[in-house]
C-alpha atoms as one frame of an Amber mdcrd trajectory, in Angstrom:
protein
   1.046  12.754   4.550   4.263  10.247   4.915   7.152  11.496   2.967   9.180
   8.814   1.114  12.704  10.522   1.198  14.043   7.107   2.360  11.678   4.911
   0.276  13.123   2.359  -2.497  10.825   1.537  -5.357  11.734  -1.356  -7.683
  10.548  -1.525 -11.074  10.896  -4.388 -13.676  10.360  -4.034 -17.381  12.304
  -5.117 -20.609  11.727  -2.323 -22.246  14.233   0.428 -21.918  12.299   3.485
 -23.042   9.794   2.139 -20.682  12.046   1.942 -17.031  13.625   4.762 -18.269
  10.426   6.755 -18.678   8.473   5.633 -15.791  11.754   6.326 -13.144  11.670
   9.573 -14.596   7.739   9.831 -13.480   8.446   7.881  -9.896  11.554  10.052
  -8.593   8.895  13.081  -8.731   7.892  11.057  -5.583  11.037  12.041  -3.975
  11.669   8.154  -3.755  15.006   6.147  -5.168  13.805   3.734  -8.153  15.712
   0.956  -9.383  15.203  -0.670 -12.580  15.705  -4.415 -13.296  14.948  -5.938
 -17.179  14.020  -8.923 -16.297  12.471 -11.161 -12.487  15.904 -12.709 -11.835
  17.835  -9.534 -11.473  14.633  -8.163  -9.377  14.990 -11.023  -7.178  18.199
 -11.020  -6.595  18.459  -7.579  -5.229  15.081  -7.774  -3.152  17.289  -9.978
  -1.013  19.670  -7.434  -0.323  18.009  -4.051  -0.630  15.775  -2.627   0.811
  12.383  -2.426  -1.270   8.659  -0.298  -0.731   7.371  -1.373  -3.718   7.329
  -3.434  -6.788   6.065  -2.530  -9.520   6.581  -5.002 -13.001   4.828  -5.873
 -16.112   3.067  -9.358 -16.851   5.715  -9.983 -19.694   8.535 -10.483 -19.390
  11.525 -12.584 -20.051  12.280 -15.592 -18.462  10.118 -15.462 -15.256   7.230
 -13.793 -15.775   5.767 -11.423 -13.948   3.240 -13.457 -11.766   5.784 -15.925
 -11.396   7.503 -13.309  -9.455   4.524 -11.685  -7.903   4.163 -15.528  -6.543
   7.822 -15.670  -5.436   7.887 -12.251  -3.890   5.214 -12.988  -2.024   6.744
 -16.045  -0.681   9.523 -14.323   0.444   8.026 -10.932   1.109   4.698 -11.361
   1.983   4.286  -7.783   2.978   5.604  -6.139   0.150   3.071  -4.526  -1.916
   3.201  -5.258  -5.766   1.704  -2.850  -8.682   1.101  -5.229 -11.995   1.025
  -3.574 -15.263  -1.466  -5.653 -17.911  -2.378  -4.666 -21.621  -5.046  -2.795
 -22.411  -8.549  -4.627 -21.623  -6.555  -8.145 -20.342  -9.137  -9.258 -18.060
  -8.002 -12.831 -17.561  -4.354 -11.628 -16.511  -5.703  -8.938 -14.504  -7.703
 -11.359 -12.565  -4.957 -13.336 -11.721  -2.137 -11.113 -10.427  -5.113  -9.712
  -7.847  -5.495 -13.481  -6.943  -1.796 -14.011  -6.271  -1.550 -11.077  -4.298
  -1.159  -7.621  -6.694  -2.317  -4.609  -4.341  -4.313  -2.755  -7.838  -2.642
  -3.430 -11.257  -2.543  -0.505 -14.091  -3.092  -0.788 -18.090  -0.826  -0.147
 -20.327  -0.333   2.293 -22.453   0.828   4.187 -19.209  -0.272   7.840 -18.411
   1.870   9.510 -15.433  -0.839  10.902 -13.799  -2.631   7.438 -13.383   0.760
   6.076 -11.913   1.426   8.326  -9.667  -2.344   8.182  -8.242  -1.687   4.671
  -7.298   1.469   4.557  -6.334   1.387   7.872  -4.149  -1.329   5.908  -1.878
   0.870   2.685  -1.579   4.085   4.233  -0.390   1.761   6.008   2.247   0.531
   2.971   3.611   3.714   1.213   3.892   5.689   4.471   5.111   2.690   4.078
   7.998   3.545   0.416   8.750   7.027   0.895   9.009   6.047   3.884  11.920
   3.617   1.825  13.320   6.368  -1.314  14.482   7.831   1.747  16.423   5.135
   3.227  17.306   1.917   0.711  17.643  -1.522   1.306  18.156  -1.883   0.817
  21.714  -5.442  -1.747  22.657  -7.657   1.293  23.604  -6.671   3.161  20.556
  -7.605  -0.142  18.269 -10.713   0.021  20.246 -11.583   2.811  19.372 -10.621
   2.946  16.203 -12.874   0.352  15.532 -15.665   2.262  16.669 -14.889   4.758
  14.846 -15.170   2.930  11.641 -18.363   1.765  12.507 -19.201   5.132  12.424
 -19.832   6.072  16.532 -19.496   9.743  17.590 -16.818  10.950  20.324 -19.500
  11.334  22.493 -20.918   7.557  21.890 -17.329   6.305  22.734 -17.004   8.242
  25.772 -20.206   7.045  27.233 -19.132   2.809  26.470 -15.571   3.970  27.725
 -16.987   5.998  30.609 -14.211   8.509  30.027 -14.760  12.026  28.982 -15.208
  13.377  25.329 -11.929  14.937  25.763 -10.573  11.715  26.306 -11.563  10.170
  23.679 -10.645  13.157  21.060  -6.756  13.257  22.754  -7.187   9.338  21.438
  -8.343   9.656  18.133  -5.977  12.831  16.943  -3.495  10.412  18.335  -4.559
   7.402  16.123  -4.640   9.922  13.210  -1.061  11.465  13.343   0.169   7.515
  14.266  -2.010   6.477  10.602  -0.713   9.808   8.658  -4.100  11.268   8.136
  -5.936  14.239   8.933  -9.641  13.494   7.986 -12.257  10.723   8.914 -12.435
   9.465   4.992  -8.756   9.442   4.724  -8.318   7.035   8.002 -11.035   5.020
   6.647  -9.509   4.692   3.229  -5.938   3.876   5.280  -7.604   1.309   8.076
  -8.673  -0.532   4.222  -5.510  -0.133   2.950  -3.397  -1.618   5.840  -6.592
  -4.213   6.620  -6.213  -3.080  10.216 -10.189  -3.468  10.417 -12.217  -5.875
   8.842 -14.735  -4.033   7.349 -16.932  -6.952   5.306 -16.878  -8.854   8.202
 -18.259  -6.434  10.555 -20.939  -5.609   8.146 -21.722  -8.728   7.972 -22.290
  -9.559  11.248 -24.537  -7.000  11.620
């Protein structure tokens, strides 16, 4: 697992007993949280700080919050964004995952339920921020690829014609690069990051 020591999480909310409760759950994370009340004040430090994640209710004051999942997105495309909706809002739901939310949580809150989503998304972006040091090299997308589509060592050897070794020094290398230890956690990560198209190659088959 990635450690976020150095990640920043920004959270936006008008409630204070809310921001005030749910930094209290994030910082268990070992991440710094910053609180804003309102989109403008979110905004305006997203261009000068650094940010991991955003996390902000639908209402709010002023700009709402998909008018700033929209902006953010403009601006920082990559930045993933956590909505939080009211209990069984289906419409509004529906629309932050259309302008670009990464998952979206109900309110009333629970901790546990927080921290199981946003524990995931801090990994993934922790990994990205590795990887533009530290890249997949071609052979290693290659066979990741393979990989996904399910192929055995030996399978990838054989289409590489390289030895079994070979291809294992390769894939424990693609799995410390993508901060996982098990084949169901690099698949769940390759979907995460959208490294590999999985519908597509499904569908081609």
């Amino acid at each position: 697992m990635i450690n976020g020591d150095n990640q920043h999480i920004f959270f936006v909310d008008d409630e204070p007993k809310v921001r005030e409760a749910i930094r209290d759950a994030l910082v268990q994370l070992g991440t710094k949280v910053s609180c804003f009340a309102n989109a403008e004040d979110c905004l305006e430090q997203l261009g000068s700080q650094r940010c991991d994640l955003l996390i902000t209710d639908m209402r709010l004051p002023g700009m709402s919050g998909i008018e700033l999942l929209k902006e953010v997105k403009r601006i920082a495309p990559w930045l993933p964004v956590l909505v939080l909706t009211a209990y069984g809002d289906v419409p509004t739901s529906v629309a932050a995952m259309k302008a670009g939310a990464e998952d979206f949580i109900e309110k009333p809150l629970g901790t546990e339920t927080l921290l199981g989503k946003v524990g995931p998304l801090l990994q993934s972006n922790a990994v990205v921020d590795f990887l533009r040091d530290n890249p997949l090299t071609n052979n290693e997308m290659r066979i990741l690829r393979l990989v996904i589509e399910g192929k055995s060592s030996k399978e990838i050897a054989n289409m590489f014609h390289r030895s079994i070794r070979t291809v294992e020094v390769h894939r424990a290398r693609i799995m410390k690069k993508l901060g996982v230890n098990n084949l169901i956690d690099l698949v769940k990560q390759v979907v995460l990051m959208g490294l590999v198209d999985i519908t597509n190659d499904q569908e081609s088959e």
